[in-house]
PDB file of N, CA, C and O in Angstrom, chain B, residues numbered from 101:
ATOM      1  N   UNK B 101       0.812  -1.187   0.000  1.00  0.00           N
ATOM      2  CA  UNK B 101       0.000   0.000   0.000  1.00  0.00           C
ATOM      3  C   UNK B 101       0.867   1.267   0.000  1.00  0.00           C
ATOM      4  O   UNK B 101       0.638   2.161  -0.814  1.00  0.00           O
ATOM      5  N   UNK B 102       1.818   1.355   0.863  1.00  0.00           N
ATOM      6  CA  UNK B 102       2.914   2.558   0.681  1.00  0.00           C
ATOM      7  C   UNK B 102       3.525   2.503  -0.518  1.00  0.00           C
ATOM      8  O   UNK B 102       4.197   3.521  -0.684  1.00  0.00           O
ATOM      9  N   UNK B 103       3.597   1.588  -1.631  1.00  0.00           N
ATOM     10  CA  UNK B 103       3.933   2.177  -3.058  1.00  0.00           C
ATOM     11  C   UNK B 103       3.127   2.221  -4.018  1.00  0.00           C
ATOM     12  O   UNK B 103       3.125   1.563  -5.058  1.00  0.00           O
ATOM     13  N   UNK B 104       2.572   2.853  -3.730  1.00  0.00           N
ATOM     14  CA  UNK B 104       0.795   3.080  -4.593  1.00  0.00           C
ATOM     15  C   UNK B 104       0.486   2.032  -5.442  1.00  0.00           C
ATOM     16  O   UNK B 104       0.769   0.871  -5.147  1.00  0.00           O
ATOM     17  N   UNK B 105      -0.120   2.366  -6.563  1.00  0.00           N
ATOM     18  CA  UNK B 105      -0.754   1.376  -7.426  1.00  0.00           C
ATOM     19  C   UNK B 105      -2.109   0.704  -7.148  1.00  0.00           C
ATOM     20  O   UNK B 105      -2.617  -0.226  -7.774  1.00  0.00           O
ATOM     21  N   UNK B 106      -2.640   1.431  -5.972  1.00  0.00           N
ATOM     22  CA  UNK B 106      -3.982   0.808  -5.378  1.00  0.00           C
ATOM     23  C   UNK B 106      -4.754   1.317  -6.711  1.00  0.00           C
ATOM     24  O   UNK B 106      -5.360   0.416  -7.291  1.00  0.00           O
ATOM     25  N   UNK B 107      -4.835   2.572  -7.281  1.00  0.00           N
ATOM     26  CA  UNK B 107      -5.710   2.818  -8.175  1.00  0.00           C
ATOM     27  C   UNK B 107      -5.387   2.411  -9.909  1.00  0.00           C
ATOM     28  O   UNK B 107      -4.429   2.886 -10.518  1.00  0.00           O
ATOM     29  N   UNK B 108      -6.056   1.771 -10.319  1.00  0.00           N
ATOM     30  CA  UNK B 108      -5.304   1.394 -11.510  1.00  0.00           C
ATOM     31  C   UNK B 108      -5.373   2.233 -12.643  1.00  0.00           C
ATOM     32  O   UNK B 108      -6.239   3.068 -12.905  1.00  0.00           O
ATOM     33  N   UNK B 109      -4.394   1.931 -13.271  1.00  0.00           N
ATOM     34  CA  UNK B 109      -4.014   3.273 -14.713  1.00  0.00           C
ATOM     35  C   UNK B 109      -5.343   3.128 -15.307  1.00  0.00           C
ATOM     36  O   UNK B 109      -5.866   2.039 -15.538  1.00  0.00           O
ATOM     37  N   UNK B 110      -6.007   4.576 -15.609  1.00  0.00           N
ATOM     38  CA  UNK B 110      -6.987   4.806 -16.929  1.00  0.00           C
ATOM     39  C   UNK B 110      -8.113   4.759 -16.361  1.00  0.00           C
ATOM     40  O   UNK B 110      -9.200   4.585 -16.912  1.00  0.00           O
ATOM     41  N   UNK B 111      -7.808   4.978 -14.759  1.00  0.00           N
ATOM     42  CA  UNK B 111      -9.501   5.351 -14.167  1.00  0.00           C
ATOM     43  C   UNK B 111      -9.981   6.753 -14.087  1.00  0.00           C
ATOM     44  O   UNK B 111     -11.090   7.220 -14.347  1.00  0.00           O
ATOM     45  N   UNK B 112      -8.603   7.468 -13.558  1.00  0.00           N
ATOM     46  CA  UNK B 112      -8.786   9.020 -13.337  1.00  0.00           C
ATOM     47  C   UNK B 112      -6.923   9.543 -14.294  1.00  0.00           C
ATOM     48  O   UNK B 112      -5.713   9.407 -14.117  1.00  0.00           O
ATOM     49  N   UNK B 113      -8.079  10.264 -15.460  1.00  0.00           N
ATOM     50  CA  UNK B 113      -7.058  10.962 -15.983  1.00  0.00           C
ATOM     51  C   UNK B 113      -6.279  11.600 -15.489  1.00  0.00           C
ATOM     52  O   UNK B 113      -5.108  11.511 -15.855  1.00  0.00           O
ATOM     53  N   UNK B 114      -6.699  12.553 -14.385  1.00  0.00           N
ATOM     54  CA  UNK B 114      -5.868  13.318 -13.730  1.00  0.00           C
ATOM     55  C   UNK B 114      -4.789  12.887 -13.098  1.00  0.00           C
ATOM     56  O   UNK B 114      -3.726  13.501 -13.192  1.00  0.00           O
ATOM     57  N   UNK B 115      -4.925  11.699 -12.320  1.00  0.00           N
ATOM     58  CA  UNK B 115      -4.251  10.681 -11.339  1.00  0.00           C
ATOM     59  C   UNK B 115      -3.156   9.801 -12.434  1.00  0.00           C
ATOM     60  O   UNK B 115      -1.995   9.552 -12.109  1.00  0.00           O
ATOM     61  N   UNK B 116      -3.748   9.402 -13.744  1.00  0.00           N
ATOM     62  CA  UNK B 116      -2.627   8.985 -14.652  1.00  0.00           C
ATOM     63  C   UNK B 116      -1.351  10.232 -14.828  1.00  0.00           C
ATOM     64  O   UNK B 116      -0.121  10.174 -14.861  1.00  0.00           O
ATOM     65  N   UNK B 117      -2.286  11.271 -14.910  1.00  0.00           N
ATOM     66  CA  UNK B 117      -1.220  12.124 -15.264  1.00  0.00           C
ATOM     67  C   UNK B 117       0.104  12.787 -14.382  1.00  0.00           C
ATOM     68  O   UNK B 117       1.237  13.149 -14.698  1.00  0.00           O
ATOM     69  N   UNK B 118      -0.721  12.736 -13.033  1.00  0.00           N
ATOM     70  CA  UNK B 118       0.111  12.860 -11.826  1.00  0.00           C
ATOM     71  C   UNK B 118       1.631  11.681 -11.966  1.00  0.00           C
ATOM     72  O   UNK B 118       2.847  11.816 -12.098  1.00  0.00           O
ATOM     73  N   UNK B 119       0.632  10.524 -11.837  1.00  0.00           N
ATOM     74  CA  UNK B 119       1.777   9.519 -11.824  1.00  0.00           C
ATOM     75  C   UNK B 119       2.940   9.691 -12.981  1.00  0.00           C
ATOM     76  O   UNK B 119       4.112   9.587 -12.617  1.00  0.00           O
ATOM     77  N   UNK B 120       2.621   9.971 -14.467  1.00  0.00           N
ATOM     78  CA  UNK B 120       3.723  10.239 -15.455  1.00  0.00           C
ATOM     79  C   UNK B 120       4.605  11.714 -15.224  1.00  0.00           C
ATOM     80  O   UNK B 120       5.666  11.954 -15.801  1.00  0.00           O
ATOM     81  N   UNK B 121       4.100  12.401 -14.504  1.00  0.00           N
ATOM     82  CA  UNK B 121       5.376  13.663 -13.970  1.00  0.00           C
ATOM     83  C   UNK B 121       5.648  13.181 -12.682  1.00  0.00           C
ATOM     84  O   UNK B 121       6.363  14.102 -12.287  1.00  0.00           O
ATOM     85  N   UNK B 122       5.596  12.512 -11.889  1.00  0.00           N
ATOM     86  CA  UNK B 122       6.600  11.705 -10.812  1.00  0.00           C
ATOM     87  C   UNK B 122       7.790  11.112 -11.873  1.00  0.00           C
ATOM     88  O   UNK B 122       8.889  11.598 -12.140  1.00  0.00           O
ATOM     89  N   UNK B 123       6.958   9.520 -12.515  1.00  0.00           N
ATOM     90  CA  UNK B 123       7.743   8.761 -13.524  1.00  0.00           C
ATOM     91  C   UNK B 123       8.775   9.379 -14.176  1.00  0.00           C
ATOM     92  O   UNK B 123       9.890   8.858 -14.214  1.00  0.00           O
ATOM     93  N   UNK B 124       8.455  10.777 -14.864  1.00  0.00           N
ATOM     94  CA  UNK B 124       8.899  11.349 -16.059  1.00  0.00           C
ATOM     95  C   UNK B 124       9.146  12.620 -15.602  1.00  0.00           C
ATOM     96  O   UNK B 124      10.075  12.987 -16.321  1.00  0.00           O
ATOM     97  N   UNK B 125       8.962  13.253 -15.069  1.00  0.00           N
ATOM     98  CA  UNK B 125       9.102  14.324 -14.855  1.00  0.00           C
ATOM     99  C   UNK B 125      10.304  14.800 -15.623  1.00  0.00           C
ATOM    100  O   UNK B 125      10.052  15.263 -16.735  1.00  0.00           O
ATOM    101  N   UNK B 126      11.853  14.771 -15.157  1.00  0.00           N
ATOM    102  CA  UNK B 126      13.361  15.106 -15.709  1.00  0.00           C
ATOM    103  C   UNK B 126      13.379  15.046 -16.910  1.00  0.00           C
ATOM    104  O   UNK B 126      13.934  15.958 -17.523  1.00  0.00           O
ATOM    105  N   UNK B 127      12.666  13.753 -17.752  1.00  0.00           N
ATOM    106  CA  UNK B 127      12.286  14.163 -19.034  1.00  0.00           C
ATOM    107  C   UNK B 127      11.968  15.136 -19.671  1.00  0.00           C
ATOM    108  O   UNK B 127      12.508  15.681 -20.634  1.00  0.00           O
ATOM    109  N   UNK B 128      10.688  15.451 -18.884  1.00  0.00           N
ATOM    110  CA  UNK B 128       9.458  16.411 -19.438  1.00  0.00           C
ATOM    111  C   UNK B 128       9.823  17.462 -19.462  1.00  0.00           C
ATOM    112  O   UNK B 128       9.323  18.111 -20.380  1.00  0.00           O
ATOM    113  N   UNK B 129      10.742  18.168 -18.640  1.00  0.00           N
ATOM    114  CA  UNK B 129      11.257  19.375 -18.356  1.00  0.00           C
ATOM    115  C   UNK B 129      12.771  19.004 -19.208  1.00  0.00           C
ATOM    116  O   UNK B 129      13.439  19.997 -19.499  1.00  0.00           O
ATOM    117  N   UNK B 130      13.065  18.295 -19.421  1.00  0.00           N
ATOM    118  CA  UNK B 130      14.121  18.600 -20.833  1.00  0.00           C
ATOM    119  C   UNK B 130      13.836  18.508 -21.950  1.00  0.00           C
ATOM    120  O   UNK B 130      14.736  18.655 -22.777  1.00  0.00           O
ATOM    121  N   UNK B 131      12.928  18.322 -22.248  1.00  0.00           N
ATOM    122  CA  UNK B 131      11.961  18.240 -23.723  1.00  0.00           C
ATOM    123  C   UNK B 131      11.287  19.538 -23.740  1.00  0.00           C
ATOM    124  O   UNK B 131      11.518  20.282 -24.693  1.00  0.00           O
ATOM    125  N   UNK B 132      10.352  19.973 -22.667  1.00  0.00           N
ATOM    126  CA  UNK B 132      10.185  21.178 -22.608  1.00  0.00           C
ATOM    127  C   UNK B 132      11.467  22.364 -22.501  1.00  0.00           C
ATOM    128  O   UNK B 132      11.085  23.419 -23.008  1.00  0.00           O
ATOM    129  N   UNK B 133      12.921  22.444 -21.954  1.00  0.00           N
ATOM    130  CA  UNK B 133      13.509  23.254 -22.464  1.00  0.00           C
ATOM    131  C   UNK B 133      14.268  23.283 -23.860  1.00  0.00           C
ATOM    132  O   UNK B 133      14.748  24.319 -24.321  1.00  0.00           O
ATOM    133  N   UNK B 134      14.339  21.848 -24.588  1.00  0.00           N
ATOM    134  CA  UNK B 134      14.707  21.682 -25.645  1.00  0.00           C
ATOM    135  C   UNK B 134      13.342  22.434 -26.919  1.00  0.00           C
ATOM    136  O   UNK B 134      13.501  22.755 -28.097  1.00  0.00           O
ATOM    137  N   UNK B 135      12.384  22.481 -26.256  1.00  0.00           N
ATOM    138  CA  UNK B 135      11.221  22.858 -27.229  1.00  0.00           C
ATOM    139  C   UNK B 135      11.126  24.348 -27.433  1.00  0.00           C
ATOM    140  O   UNK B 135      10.820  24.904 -28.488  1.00  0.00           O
ATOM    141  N   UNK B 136      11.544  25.145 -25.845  1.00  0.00           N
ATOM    142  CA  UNK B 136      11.752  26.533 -25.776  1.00  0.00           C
ATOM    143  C   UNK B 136      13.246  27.224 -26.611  1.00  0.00           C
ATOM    144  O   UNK B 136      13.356  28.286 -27.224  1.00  0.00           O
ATOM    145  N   UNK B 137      14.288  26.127 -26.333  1.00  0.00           N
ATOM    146  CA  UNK B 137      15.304  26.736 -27.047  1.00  0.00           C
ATOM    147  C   UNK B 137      14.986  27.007 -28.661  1.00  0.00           C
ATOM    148  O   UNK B 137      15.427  28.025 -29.195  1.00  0.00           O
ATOM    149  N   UNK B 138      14.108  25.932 -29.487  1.00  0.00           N
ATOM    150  CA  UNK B 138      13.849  25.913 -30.786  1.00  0.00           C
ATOM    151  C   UNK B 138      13.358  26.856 -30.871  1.00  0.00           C
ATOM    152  O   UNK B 138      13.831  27.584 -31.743  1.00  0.00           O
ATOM    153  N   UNK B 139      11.913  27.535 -29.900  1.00  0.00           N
ATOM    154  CA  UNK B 139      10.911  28.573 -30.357  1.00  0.00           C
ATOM    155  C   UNK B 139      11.362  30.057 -29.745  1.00  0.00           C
ATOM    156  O   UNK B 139      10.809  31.157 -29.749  1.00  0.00           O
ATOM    157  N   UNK B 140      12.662  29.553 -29.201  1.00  0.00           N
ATOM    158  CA  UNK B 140      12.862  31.286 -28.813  1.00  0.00           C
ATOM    159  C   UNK B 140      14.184  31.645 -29.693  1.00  0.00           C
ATOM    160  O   UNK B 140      14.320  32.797 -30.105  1.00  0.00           O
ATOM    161  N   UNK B 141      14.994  30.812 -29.928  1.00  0.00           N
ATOM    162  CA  UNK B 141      16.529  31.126 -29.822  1.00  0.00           C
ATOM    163  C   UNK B 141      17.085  30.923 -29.327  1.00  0.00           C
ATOM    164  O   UNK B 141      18.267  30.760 -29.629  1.00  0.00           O
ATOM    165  N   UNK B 142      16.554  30.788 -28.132  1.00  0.00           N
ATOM    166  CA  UNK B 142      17.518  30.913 -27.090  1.00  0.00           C
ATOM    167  C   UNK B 142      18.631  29.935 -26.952  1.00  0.00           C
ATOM    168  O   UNK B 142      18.303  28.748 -26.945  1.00  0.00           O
ATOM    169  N   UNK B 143      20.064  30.274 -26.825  1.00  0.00           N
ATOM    170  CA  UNK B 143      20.724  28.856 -27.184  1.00  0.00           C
ATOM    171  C   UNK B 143      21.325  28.442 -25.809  1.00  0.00           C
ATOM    172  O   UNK B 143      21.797  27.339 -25.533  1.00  0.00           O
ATOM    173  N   UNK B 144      21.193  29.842 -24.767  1.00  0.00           N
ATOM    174  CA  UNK B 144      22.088  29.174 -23.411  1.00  0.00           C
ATOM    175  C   UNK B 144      20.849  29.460 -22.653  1.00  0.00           C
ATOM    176  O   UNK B 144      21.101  30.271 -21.762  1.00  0.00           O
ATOM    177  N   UNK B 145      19.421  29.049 -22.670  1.00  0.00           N
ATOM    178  CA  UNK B 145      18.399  28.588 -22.045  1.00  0.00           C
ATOM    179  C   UNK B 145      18.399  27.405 -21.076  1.00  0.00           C
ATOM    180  O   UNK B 145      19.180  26.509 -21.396  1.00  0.00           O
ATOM    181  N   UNK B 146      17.644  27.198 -19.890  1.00  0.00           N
ATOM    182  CA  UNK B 146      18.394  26.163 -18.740  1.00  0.00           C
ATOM    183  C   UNK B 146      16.797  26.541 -17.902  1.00  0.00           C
ATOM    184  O   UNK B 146      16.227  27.630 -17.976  1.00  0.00           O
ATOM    185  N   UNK B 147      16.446  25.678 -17.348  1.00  0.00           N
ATOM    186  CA  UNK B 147      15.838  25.495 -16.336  1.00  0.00           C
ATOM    187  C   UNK B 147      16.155  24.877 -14.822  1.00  0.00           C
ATOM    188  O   UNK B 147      16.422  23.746 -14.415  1.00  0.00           O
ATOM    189  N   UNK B 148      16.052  25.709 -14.419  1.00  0.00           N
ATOM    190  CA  UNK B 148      16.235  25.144 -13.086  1.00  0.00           C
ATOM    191  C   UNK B 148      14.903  25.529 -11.606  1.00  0.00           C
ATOM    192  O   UNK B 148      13.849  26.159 -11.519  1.00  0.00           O
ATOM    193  N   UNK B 149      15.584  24.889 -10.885  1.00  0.00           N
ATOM    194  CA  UNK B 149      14.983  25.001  -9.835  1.00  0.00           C
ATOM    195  C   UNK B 149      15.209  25.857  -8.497  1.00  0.00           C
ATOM    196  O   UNK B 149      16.384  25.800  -8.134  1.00  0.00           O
ATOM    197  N   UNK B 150      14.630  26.405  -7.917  1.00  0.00           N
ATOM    198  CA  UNK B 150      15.065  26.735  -6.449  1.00  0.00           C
ATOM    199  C   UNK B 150      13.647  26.703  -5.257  1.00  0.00           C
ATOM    200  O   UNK B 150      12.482  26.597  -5.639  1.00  0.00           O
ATOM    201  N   UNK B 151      13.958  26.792  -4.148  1.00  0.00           N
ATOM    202  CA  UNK B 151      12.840  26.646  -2.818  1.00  0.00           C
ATOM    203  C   UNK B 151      12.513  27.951  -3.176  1.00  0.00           C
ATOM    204  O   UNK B 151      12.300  27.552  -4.321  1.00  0.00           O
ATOM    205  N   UNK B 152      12.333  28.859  -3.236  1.00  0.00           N
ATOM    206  CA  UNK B 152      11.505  30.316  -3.727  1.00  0.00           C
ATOM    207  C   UNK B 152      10.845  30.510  -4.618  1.00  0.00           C
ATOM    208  O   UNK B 152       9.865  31.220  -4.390  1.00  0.00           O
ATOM    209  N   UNK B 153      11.009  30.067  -5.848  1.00  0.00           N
ATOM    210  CA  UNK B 153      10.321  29.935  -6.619  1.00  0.00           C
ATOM    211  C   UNK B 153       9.940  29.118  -7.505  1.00  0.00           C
ATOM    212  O   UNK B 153       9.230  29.310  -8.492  1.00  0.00           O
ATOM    213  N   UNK B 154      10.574  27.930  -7.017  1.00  0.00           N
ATOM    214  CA  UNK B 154      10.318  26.363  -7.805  1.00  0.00           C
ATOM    215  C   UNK B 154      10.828  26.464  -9.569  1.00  0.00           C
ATOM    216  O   UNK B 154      11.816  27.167  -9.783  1.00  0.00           O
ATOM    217  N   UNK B 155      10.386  26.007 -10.367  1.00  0.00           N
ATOM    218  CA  UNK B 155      10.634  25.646 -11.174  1.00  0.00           C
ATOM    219  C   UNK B 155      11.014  27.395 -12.195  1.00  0.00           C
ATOM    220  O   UNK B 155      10.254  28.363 -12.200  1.00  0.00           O
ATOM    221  N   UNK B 156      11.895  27.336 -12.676  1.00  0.00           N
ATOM    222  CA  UNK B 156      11.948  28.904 -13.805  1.00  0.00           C
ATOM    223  C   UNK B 156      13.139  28.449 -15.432  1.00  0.00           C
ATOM    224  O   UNK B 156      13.805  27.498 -15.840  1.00  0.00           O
ATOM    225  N   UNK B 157      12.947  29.190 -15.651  1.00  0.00           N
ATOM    226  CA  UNK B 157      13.836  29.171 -16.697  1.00  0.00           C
ATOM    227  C   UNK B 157      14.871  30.419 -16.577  1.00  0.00           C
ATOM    228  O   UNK B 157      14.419  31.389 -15.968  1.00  0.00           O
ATOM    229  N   UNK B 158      16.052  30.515 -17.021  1.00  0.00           N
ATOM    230  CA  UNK B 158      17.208  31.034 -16.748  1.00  0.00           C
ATOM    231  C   UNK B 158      17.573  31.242 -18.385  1.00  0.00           C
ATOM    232  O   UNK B 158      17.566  30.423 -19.304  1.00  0.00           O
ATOM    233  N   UNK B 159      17.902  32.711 -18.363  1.00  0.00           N
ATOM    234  CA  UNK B 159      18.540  33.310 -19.780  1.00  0.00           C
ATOM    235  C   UNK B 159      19.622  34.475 -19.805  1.00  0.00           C
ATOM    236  O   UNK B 159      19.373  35.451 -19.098  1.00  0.00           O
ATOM    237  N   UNK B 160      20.366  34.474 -20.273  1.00  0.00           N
ATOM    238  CA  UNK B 160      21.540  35.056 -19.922  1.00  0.00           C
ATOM    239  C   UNK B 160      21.487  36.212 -20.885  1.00  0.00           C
ATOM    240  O   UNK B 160      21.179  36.238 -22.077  1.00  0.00           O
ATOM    241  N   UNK B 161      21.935  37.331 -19.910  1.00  0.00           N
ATOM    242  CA  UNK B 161      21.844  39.032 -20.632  1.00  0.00           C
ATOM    243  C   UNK B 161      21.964  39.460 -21.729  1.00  0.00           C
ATOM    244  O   UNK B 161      21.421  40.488 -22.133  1.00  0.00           O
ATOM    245  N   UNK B 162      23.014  38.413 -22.657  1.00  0.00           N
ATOM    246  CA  UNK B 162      22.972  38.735 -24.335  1.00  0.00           C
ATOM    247  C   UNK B 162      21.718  38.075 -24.643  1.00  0.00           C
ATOM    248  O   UNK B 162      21.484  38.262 -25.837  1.00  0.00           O
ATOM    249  N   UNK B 163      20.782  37.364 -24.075  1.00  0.00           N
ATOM    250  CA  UNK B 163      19.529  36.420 -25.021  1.00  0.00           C
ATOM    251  C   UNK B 163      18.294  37.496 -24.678  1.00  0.00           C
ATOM    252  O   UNK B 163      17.353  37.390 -25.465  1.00  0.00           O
ATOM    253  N   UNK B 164      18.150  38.409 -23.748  1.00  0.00           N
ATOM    254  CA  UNK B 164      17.176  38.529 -22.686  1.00  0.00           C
ATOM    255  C   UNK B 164      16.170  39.113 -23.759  1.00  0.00           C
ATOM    256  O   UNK B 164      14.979  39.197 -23.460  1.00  0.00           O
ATOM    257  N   UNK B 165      16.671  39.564 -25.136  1.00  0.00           N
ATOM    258  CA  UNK B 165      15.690  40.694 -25.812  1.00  0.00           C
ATOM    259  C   UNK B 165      14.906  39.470 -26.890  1.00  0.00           C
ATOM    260  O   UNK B 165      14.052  39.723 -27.739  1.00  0.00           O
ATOM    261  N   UNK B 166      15.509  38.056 -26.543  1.00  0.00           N
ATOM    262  CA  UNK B 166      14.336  36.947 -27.112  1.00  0.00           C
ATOM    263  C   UNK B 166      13.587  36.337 -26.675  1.00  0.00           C
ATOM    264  O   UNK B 166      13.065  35.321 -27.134  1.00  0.00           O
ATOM    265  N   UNK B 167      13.336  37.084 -25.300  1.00  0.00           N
ATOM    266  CA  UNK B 167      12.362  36.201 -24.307  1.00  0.00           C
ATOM    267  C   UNK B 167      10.647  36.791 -24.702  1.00  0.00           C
ATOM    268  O   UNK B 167      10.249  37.956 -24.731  1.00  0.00           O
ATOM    269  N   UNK B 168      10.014  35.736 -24.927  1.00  0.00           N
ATOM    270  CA  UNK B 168       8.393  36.170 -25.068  1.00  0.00           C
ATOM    271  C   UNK B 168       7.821  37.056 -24.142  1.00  0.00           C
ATOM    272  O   UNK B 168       8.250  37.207 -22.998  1.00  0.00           O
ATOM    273  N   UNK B 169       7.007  37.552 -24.547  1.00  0.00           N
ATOM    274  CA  UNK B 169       6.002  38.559 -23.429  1.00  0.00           C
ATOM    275  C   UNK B 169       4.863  37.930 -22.478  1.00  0.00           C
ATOM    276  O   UNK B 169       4.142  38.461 -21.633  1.00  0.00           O
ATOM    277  N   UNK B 170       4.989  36.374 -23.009  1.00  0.00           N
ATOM    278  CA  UNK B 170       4.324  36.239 -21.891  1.00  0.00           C
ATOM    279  C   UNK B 170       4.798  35.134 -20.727  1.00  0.00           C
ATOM    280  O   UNK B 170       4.226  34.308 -20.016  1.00  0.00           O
ATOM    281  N   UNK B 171       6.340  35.650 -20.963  1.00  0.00           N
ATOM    282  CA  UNK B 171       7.448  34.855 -19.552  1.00  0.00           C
ATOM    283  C   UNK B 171       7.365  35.754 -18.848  1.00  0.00           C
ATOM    284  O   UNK B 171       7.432  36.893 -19.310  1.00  0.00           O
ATOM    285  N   UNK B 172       7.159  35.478 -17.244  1.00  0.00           N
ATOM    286  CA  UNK B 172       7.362  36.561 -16.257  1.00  0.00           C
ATOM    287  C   UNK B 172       8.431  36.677 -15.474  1.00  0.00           C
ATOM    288  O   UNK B 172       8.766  35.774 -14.708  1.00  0.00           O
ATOM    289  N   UNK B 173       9.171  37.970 -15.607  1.00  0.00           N
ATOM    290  CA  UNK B 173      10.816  37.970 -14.763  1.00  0.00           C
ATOM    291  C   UNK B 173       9.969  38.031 -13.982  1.00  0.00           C
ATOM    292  O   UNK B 173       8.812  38.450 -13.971  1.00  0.00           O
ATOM    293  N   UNK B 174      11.273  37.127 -12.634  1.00  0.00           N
ATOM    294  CA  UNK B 174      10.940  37.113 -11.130  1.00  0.00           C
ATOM    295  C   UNK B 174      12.123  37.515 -10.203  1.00  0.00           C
ATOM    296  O   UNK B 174      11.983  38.040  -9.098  1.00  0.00           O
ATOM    297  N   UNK B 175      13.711  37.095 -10.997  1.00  0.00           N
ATOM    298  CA  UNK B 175      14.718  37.741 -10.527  1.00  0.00           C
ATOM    299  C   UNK B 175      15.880  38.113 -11.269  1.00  0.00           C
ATOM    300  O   UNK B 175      16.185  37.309 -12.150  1.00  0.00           O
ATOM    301  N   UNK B 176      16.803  39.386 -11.116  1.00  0.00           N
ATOM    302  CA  UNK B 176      17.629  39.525 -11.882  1.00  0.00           C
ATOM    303  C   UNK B 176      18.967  38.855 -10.934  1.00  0.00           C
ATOM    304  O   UNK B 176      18.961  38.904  -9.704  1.00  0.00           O
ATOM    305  N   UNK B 177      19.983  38.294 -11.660  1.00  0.00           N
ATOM    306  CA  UNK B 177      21.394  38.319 -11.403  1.00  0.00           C
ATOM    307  C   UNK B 177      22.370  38.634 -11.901  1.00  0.00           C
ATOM    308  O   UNK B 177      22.170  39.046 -13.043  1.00  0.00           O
ATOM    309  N   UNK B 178      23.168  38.644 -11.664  1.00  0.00           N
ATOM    310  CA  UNK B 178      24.474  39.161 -12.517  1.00  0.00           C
ATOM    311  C   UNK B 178      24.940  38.851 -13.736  1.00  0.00           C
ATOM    312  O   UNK B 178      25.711  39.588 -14.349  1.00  0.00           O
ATOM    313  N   UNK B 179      24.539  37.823 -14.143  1.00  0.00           N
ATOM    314  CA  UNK B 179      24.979  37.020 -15.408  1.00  0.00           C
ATOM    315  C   UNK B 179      23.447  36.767 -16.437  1.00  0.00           C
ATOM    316  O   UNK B 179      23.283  36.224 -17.530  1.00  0.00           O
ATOM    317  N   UNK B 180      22.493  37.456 -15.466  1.00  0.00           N
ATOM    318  CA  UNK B 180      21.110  36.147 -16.211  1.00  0.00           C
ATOM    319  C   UNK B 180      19.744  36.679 -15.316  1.00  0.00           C
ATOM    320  O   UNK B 180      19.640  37.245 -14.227  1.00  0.00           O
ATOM    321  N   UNK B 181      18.594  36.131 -16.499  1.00  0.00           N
ATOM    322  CA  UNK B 181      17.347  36.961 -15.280  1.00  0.00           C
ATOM    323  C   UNK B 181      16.994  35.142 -15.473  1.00  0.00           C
ATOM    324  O   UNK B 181      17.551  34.218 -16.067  1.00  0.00           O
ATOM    325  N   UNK B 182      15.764  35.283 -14.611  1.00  0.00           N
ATOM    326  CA  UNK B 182      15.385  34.151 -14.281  1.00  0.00           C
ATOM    327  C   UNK B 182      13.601  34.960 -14.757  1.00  0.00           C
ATOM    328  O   UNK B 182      13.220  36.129 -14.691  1.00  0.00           O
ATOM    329  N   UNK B 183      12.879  33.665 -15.223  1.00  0.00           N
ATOM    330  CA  UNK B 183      11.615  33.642 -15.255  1.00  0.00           C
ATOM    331  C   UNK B 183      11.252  32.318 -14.832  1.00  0.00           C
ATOM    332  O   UNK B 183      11.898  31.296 -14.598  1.00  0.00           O
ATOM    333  N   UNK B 184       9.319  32.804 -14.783  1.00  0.00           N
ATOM    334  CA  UNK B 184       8.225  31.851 -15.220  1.00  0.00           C
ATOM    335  C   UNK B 184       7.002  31.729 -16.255  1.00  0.00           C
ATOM    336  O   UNK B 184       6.397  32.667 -16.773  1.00  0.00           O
ATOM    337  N   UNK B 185       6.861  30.863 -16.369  1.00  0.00           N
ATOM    338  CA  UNK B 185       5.946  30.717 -17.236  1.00  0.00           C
ATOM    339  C   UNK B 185       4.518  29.927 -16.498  1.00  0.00           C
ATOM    340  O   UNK B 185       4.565  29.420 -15.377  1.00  0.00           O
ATOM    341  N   UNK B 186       3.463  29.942 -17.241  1.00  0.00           N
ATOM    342  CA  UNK B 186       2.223  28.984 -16.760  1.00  0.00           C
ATOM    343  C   UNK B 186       2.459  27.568 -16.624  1.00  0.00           C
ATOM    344  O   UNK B 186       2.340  26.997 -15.540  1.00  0.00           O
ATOM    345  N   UNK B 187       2.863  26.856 -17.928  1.00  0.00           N
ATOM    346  CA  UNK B 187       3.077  25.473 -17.866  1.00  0.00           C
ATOM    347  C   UNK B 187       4.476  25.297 -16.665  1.00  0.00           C
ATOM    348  O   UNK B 187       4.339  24.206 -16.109  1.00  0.00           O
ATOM    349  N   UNK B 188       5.465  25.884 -16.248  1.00  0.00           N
ATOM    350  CA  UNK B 188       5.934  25.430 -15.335  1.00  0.00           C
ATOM    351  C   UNK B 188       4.972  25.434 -14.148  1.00  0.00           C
ATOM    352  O   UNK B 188       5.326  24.971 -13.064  1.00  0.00           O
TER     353      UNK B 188
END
């Protein structure tokens, strides 16, 4: 019972879907920054993580004027701003 599987795949979509971003997650988020580098330019694009603001994407000061309008800066640093987006 402590390693789930009580509910079986393809009852609750939602609950399938939960389980494939546990499974997959590291994937999903490198496919998704491989998908952003194609549609922005961006070539030194990176996602990462931190406890403040969980999941963002990271673009460095020569890229910053190819970032979409609807990424939201959340912090600047010295080298790079950091955003978010919805799907993160």
């Amino acid at each position: 019972m402590g390693e789930g599987g009580i509910i079986k795949t393809g009852i609750a979509e939602n609950l399938d879907e939960l389980r494939d971003l546990k499974r997959n997650g590291k994937e999903r988020l490198l496919d998704m920054q491989q998908r952003e580098v194609r549609l922005t330019g961006i070539s030194s694009l990176k996602i990462g993580y931190n406890k403040v603001f969980g999941y963002y994407l990271e673009v460095t000061h020569a890229h910053k004027d190819k970032v979409p309008d609807e990424w939201i800066r959340k912090q600047t640093l010295t080298y790079a701003e950091r955003y978010i987006t919805q799907i993160l």
